[in-house]
PQR file of N, CA, C, O and H, with PARSE charges and radii, in Angstrom:
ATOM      1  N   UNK A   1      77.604  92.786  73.933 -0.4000 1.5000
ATOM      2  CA  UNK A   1      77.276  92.452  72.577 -0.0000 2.0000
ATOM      3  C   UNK A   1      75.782  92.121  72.492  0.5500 1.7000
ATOM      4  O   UNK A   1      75.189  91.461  73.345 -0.5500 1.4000
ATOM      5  N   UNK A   2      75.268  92.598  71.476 -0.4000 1.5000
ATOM      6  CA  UNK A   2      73.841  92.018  71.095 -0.0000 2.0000
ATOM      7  C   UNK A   2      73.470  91.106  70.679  0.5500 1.7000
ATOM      8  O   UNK A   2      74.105  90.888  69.647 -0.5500 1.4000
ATOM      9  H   UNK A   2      75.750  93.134  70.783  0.4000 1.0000
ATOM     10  N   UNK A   3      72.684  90.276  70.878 -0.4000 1.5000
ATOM     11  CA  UNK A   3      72.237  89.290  69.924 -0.0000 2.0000
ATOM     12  C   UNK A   3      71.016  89.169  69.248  0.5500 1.7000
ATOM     13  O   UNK A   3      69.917  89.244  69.797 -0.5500 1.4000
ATOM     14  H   UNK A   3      72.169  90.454  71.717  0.4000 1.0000
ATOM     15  N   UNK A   4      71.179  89.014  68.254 -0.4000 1.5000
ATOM     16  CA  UNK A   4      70.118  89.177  67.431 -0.0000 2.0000
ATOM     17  C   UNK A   4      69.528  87.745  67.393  0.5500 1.7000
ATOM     18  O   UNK A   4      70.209  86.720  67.363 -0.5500 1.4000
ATOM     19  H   UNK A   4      72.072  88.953  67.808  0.4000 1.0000
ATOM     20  N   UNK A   5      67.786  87.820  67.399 -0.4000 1.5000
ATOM     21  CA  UNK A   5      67.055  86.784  67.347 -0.0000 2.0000
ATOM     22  C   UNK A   5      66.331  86.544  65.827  0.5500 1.7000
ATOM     23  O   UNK A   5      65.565  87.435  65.460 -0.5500 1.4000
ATOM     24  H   UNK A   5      67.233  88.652  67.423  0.4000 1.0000
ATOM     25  N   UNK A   6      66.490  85.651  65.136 -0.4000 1.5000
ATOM     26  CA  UNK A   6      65.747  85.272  63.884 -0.0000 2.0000
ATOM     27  C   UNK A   6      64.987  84.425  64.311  0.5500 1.7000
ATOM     28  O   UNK A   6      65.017  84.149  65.510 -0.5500 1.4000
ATOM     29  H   UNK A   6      67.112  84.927  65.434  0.4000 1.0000
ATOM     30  N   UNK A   7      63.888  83.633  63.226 -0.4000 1.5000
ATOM     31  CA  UNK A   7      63.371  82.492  63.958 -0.0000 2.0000
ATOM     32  C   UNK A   7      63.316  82.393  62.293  0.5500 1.7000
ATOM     33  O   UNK A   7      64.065  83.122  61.643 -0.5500 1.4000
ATOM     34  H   UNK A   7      63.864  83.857  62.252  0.4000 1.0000
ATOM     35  N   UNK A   8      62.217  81.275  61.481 -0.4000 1.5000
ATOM     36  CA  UNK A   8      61.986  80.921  60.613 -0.0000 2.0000
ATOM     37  C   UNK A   8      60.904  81.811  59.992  0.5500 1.7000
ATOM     38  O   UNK A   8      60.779  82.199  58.830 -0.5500 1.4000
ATOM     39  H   UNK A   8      61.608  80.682  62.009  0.4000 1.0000
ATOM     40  N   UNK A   9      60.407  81.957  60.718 -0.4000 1.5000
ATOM     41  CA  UNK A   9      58.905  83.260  60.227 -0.0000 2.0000
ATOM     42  C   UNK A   9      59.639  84.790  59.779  0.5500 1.7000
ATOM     43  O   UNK A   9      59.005  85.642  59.157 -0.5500 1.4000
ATOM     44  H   UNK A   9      60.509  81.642  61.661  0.4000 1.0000
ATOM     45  N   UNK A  10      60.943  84.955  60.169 -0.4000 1.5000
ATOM     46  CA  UNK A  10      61.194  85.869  59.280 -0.0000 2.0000
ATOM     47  C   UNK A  10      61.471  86.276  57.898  0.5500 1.7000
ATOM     48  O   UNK A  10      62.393  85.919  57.164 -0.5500 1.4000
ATOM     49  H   UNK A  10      61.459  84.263  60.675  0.4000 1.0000
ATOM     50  N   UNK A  11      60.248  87.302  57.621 -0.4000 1.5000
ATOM     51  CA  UNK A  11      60.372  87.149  55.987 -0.0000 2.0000
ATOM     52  C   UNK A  11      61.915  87.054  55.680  0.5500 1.7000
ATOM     53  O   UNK A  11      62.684  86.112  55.487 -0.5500 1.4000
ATOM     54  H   UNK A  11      59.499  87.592  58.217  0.4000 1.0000
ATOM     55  N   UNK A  12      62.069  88.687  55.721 -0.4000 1.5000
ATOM     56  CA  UNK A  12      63.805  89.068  55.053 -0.0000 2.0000
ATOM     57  C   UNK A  12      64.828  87.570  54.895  0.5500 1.7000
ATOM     58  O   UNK A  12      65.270  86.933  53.939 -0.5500 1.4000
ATOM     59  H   UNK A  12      61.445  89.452  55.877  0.4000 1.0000
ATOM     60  N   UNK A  13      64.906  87.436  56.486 -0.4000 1.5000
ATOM     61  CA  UNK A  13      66.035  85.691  56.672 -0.0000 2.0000
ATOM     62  C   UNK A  13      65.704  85.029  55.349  0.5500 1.7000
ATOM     63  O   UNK A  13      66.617  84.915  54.530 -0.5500 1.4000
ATOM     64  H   UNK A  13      64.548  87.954  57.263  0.4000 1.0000
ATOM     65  N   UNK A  14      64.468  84.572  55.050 -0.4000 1.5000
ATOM     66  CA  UNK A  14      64.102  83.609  54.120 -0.0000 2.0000
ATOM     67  C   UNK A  14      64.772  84.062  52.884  0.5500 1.7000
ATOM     68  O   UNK A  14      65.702  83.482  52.324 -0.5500 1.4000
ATOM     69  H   UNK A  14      63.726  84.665  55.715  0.4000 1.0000
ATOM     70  N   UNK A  15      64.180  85.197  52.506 -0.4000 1.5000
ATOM     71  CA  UNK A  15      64.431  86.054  50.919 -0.0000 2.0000
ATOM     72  C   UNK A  15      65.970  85.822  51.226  0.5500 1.7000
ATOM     73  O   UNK A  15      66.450  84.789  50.761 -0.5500 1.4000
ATOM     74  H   UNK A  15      63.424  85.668  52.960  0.4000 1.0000
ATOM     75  N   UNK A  16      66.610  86.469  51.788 -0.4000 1.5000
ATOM     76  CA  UNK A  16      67.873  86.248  52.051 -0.0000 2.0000
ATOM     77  C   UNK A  16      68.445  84.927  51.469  0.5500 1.7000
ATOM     78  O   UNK A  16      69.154  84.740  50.481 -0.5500 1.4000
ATOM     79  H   UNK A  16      66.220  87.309  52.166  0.4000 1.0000
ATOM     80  N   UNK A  17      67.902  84.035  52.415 -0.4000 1.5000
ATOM     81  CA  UNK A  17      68.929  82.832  52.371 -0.0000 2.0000
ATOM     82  C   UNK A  17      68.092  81.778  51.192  0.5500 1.7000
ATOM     83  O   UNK A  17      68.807  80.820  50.898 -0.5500 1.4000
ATOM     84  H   UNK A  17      67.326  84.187  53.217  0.4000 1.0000
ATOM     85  N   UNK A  18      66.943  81.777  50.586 -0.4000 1.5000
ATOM     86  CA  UNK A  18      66.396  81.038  49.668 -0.0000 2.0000
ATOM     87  C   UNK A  18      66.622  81.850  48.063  0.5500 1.7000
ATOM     88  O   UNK A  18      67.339  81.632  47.086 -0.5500 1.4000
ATOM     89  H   UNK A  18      66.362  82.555  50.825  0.4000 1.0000
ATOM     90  N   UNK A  19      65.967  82.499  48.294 -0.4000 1.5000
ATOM     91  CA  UNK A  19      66.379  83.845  46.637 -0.0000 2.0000
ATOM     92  C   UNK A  19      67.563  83.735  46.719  0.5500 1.7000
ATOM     93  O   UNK A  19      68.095  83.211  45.741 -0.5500 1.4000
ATOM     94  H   UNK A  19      65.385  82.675  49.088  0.4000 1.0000
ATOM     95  N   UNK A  20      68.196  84.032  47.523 -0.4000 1.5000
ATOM     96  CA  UNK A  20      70.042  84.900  46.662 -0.0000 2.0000
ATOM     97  C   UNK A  20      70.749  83.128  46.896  0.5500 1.7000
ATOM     98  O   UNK A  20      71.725  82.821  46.212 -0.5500 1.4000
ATOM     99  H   UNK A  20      67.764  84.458  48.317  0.4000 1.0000
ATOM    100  N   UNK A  21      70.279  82.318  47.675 -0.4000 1.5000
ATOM    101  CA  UNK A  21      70.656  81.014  47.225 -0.0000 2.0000
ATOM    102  C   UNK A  21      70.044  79.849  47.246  0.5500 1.7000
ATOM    103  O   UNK A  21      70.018  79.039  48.172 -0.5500 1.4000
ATOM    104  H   UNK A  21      69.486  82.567  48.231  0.4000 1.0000
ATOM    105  N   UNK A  22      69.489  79.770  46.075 -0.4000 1.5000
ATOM    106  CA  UNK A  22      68.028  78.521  45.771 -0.0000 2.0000
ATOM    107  C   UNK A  22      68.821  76.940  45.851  0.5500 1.7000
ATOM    108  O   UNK A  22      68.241  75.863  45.713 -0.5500 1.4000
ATOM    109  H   UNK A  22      69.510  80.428  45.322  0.4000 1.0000
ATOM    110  N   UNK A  23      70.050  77.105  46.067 -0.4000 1.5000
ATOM    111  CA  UNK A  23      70.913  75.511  46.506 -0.0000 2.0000
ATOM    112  C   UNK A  23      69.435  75.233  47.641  0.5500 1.7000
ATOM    113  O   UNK A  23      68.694  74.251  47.622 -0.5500 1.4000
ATOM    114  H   UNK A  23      70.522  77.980  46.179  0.4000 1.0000
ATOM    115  N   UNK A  24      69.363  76.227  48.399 -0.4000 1.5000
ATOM    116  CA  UNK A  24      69.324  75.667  49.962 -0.0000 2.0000
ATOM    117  C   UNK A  24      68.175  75.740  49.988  0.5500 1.7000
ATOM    118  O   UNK A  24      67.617  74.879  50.668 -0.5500 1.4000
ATOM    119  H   UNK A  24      69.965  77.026  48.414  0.4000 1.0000
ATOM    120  N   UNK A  25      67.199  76.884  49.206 -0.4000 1.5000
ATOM    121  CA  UNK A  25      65.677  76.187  48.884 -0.0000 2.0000
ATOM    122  C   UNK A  25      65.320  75.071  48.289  0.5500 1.7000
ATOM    123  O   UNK A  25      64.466  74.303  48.732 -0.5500 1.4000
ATOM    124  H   UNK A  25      67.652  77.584  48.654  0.4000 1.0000
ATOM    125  N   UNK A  26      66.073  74.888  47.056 -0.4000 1.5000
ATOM    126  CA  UNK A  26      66.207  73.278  46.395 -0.0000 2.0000
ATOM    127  C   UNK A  26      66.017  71.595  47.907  0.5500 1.7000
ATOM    128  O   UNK A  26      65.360  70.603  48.227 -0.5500 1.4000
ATOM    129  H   UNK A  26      66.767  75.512  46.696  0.4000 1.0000
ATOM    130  N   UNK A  27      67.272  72.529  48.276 -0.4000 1.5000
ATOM    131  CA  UNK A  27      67.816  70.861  49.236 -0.0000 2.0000
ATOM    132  C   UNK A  27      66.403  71.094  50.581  0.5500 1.7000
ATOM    133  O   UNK A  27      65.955  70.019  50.980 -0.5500 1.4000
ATOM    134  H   UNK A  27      67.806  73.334  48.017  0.4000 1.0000
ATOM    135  N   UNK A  28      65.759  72.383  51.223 -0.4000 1.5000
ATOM    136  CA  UNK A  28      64.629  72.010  52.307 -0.0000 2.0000
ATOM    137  C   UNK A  28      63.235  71.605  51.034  0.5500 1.7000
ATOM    138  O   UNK A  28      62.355  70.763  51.219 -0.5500 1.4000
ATOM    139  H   UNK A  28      66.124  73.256  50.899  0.4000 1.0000
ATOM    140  N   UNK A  29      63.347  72.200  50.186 -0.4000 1.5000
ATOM    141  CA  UNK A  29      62.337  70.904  49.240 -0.0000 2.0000
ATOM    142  C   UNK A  29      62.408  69.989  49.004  0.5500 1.7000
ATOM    143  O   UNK A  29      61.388  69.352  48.743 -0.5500 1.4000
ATOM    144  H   UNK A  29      64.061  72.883  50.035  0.4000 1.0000
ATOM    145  N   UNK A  30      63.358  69.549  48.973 -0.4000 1.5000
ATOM    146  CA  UNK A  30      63.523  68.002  48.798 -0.0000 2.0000
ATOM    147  C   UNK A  30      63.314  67.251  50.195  0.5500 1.7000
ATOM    148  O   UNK A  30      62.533  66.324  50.408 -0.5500 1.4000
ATOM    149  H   UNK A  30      64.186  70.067  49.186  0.4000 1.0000
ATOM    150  N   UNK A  31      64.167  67.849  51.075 -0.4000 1.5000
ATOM    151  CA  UNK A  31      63.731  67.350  52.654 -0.0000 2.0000
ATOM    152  C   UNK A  31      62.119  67.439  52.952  0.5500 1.7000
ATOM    153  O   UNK A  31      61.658  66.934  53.976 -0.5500 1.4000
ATOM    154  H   UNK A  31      64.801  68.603  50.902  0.4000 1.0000
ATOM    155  N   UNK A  32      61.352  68.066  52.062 -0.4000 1.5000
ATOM    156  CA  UNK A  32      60.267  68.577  52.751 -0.0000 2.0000
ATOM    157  C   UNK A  32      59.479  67.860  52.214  0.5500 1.7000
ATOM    158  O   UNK A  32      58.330  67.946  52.647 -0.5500 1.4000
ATOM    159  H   UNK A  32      61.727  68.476  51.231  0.4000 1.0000
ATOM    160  N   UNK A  33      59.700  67.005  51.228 -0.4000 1.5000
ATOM    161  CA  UNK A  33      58.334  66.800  49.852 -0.0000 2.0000
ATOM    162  C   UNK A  33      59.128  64.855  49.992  0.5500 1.7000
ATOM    163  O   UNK A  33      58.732  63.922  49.292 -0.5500 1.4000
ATOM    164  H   UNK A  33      60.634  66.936  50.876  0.4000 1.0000
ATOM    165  N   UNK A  34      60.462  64.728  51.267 -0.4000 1.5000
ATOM    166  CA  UNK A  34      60.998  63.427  51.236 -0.0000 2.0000
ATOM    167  C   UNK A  34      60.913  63.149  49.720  0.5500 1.7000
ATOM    168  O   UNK A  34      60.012  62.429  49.290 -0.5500 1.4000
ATOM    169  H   UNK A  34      60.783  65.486  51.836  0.4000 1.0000
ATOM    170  N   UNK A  35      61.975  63.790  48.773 -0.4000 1.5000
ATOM    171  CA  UNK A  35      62.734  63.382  47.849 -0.0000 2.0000
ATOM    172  C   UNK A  35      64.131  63.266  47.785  0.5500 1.7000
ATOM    173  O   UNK A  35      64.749  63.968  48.586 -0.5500 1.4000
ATOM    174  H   UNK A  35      62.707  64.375  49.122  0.4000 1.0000
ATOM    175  N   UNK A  36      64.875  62.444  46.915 -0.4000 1.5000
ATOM    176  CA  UNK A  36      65.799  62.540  46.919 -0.0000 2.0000
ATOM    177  C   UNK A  36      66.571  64.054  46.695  0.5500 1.7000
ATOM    178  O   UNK A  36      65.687  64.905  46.592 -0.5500 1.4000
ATOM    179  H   UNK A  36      64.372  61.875  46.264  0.4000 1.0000
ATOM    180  N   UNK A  37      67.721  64.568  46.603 -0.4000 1.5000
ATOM    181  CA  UNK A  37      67.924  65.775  46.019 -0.0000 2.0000
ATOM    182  C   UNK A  37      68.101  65.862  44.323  0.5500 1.7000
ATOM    183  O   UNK A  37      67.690  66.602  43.429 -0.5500 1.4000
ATOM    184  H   UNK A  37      68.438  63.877  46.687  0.4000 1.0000
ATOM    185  N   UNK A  38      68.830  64.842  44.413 -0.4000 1.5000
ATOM    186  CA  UNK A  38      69.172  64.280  42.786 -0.0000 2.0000
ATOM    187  C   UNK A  38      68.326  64.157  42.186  0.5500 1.7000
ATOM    188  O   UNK A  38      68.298  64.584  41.031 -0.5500 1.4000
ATOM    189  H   UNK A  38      69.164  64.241  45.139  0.4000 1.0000
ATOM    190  N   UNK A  39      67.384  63.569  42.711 -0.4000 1.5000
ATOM    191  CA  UNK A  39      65.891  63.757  41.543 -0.0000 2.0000
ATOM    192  C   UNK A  39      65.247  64.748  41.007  0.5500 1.7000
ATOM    193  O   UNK A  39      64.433  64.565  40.102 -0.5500 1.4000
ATOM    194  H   UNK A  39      67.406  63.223  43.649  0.4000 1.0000
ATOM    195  N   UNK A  40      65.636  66.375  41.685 -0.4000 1.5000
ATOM    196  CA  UNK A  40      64.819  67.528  41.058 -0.0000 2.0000
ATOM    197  C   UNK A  40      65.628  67.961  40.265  0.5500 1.7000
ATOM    198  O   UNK A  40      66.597  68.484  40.814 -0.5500 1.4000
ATOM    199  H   UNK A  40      66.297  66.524  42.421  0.4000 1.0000
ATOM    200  N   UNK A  41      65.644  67.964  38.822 -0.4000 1.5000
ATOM    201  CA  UNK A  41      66.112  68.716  38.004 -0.0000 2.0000
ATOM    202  C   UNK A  41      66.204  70.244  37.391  0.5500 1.7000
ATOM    203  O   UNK A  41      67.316  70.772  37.342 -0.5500 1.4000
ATOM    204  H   UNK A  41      64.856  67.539  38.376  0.4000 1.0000
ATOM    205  N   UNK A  42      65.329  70.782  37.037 -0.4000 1.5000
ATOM    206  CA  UNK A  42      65.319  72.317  37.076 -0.0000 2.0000
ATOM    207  C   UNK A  42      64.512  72.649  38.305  0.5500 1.7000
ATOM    208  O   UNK A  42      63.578  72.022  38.806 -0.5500 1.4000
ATOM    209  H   UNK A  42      64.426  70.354  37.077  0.4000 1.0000
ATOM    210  N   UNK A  43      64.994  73.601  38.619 -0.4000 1.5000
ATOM    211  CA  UNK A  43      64.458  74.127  39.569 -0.0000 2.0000
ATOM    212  C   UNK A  43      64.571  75.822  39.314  0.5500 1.7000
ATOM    213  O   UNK A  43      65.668  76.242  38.947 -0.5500 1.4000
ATOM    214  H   UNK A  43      65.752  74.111  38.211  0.4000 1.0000
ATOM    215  N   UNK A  44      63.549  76.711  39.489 -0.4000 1.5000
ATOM    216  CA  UNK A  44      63.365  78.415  38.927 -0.0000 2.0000
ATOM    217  C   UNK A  44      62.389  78.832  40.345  0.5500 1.7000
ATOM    218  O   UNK A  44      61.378  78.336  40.841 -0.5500 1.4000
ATOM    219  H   UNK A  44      62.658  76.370  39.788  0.4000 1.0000
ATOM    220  N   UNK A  45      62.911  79.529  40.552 -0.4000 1.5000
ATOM    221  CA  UNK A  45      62.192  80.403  41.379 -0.0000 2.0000
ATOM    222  C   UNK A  45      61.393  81.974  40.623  0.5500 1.7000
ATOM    223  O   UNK A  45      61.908  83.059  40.353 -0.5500 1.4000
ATOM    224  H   UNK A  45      63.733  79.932  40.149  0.4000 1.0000
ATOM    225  N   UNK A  46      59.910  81.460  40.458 -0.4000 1.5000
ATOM    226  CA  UNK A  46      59.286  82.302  39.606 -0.0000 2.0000
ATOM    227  C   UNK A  46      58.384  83.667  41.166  0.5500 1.7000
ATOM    228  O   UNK A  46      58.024  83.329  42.294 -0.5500 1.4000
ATOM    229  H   UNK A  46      59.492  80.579  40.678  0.4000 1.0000
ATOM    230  N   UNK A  47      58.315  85.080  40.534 -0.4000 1.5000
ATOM    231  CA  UNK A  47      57.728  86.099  41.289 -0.0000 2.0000
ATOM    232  C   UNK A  47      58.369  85.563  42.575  0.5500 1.7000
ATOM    233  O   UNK A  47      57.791  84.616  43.108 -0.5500 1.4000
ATOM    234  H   UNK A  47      58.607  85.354  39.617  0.4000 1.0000
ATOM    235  N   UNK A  48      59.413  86.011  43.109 -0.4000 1.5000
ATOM    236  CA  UNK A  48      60.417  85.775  44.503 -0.0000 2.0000
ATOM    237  C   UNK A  48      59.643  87.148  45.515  0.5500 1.7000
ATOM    238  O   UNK A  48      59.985  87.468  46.654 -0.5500 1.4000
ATOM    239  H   UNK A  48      59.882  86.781  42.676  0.4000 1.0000
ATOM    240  N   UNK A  49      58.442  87.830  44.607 -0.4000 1.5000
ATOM    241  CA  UNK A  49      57.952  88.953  45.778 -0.0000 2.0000
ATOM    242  C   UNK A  49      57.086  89.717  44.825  0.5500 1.7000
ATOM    243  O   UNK A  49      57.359  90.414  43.847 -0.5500 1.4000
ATOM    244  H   UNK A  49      58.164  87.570  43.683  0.4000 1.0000
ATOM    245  N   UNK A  50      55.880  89.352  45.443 -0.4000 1.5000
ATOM    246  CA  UNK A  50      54.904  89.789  45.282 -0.0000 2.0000
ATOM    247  C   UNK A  50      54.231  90.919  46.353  0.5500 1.7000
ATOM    248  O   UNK A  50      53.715  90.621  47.430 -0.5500 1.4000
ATOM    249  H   UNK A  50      55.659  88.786  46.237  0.4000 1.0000
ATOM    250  N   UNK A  51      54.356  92.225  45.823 -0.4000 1.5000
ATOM    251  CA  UNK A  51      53.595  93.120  46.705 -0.0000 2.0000
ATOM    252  C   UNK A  51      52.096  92.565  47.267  0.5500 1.7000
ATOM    253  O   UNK A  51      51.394  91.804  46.601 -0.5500 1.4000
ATOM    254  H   UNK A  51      54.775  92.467  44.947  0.4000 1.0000
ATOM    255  N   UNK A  52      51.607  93.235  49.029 -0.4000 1.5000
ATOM    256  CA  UNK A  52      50.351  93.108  49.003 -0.0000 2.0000
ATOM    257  C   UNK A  52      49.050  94.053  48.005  0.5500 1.7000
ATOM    258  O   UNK A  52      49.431  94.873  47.170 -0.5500 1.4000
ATOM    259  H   UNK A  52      52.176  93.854  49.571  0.4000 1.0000
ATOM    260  N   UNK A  53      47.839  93.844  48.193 -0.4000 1.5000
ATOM    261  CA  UNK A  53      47.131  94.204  47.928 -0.0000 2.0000
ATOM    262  C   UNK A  53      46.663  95.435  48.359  0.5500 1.7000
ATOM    263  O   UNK A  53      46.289  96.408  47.705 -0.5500 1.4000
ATOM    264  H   UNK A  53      47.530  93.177  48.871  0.4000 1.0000
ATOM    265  N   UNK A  54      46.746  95.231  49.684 -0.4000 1.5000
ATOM    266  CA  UNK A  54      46.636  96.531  50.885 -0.0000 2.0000
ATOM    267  C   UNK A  54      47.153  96.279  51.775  0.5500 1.7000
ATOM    268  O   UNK A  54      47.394  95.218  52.350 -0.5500 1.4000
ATOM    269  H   UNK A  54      47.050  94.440  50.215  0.4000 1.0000
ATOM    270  N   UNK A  55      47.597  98.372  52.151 -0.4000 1.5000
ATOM    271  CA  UNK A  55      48.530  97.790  53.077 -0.0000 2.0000
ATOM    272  C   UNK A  55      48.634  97.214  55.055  0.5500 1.7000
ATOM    273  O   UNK A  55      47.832  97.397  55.970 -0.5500 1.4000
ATOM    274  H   UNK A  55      47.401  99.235  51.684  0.4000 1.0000
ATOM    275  N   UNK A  56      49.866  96.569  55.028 -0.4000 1.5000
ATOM    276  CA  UNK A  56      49.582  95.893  56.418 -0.0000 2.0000
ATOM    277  C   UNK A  56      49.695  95.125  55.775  0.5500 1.7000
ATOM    278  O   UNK A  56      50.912  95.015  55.629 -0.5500 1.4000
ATOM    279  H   UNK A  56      50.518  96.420  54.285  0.4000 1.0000
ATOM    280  N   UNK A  57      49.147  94.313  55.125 -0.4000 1.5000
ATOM    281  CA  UNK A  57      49.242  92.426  54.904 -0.0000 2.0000
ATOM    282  C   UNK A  57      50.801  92.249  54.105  0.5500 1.7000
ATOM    283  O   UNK A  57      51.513  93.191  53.759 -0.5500 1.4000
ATOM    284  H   UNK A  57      48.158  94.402  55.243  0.4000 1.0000
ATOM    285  N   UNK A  58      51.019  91.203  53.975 -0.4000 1.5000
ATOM    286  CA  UNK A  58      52.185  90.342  54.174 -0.0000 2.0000
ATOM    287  C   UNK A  58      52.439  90.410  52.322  0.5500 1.7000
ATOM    288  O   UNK A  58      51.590  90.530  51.439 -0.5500 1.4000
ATOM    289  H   UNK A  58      50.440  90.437  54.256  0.4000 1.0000
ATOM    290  N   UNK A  59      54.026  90.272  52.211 -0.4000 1.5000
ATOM    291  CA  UNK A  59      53.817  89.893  50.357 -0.0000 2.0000
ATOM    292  C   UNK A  59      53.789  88.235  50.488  0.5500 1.7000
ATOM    293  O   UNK A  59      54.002  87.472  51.430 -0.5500 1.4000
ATOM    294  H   UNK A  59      54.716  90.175  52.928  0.4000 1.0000
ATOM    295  N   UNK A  60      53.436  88.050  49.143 -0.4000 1.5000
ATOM    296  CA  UNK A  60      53.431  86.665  48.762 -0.0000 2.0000
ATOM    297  C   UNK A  60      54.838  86.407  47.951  0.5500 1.7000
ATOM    298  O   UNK A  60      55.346  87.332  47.317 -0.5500 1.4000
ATOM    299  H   UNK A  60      53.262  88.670  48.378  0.4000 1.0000
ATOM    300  N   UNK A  61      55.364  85.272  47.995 -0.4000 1.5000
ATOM    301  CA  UNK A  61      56.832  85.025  47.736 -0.0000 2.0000
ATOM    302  C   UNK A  61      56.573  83.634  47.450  0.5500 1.7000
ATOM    303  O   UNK A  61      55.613  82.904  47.697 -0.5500 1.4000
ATOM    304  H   UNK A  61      54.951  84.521  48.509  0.4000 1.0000
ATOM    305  N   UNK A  62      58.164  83.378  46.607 -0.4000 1.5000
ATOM    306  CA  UNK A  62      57.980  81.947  46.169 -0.0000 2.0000
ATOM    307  C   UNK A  62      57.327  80.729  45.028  0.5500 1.7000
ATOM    308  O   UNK A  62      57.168  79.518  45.185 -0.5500 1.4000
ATOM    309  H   UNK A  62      58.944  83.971  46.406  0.4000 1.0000
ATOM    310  N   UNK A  63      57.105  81.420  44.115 -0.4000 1.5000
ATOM    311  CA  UNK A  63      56.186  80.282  43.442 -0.0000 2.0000
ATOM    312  C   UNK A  63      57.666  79.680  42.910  0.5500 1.7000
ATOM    313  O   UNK A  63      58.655  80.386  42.715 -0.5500 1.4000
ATOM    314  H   UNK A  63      57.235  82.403  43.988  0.4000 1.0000
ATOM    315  N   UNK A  64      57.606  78.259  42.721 -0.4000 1.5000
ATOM    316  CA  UNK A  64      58.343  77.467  42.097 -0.0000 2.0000
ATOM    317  C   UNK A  64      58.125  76.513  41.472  0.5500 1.7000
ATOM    318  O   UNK A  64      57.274  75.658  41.714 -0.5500 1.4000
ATOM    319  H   UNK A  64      56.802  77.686  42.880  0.4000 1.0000
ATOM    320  N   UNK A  65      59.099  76.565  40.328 -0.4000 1.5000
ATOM    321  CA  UNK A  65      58.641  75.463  39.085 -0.0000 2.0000
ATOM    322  C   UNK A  65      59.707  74.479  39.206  0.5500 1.7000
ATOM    323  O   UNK A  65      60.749  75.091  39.438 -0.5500 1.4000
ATOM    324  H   UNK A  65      59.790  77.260  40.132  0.4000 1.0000
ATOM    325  N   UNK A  66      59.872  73.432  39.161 -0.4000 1.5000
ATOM    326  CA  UNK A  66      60.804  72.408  39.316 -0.0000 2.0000
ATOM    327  C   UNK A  66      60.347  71.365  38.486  0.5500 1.7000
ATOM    328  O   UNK A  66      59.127  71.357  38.321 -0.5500 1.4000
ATOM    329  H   UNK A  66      59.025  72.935  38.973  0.4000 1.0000
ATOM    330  N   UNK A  67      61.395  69.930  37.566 -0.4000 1.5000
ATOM    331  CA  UNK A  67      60.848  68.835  37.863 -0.0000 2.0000
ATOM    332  C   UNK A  67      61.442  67.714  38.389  0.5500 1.7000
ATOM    333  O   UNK A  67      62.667  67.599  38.379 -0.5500 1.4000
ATOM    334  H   UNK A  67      62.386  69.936  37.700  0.4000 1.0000
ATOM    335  N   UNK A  68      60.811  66.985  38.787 -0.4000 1.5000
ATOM    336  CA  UNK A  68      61.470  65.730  39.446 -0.0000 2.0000
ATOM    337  C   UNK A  68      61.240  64.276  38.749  0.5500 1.7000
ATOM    338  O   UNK A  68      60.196  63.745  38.370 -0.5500 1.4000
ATOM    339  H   UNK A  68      59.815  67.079  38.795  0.4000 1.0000
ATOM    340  N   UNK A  69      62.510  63.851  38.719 -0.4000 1.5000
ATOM    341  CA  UNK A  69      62.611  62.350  37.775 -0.0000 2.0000
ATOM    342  C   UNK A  69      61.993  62.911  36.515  0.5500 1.7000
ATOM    343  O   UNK A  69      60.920  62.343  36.312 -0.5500 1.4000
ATOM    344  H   UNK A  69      63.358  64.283  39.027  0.4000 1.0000
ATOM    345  N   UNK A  70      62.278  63.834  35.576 -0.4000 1.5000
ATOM    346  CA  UNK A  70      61.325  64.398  34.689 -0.0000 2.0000
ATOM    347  C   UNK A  70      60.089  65.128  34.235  0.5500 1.7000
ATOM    348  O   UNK A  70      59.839  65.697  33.172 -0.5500 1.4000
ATOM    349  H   UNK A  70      63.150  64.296  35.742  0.4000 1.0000
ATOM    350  N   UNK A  71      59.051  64.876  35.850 -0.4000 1.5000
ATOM    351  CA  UNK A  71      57.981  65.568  35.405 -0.0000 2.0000
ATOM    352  C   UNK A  71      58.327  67.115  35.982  0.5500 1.7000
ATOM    353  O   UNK A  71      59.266  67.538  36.656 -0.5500 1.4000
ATOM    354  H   UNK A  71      59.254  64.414  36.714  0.4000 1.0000
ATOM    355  N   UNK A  72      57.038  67.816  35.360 -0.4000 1.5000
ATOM    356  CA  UNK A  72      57.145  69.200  35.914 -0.0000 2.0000
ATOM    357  C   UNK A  72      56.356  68.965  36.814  0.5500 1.7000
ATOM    358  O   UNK A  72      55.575  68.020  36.923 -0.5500 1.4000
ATOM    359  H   UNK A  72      56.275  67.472  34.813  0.4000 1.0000
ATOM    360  N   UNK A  73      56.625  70.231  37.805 -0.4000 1.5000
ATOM    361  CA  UNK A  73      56.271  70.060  39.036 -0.0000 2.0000
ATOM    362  C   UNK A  73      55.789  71.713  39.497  0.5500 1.7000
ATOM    363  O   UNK A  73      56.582  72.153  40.329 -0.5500 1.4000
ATOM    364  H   UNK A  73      57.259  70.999  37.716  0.4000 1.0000
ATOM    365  N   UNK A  74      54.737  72.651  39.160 -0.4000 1.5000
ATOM    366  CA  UNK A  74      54.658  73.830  39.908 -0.0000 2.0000
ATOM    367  C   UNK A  74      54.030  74.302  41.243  0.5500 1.7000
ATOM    368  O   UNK A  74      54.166  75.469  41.611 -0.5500 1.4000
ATOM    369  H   UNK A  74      54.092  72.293  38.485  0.4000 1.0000
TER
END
């Protein structure tokens, strides 16, 4: 059997598991920014993939708008 190696630096894994379920981008932001979870209220995942400029370089991914305890937060 094979095993396949991911690590965190893989784009796809991410898009995968944050885009198709922003629960789990929500909850490592909150771990990440040490907030509660309950405190972020909307949360949108705005441009989830941005082509490069030229090619070879990397896309840009991710902008997010959230707020917490009420404020906005981008």
């Amino acid at each position: 059997m094979t095993k396949l190696e991911y690590t965190s630096k893989n784009d796809m894994l991410f898009k995968i598991l944050f885009v198709k379920h922003p629960d789990l981008l929500k909850r490592l932001v909150a771990t990440l920014l040490g907030l509660r979870y309950e405190s972020i209220g909307q949360f949108e995942i705005k441009n989830p993939e941005i082509p490069p400029e030229t090619i070879g370089s990397k896309f840009c991914r991710l902008d997010i708008n959230m707020t917490v305890d009420g404020r906005r937060v981008i």
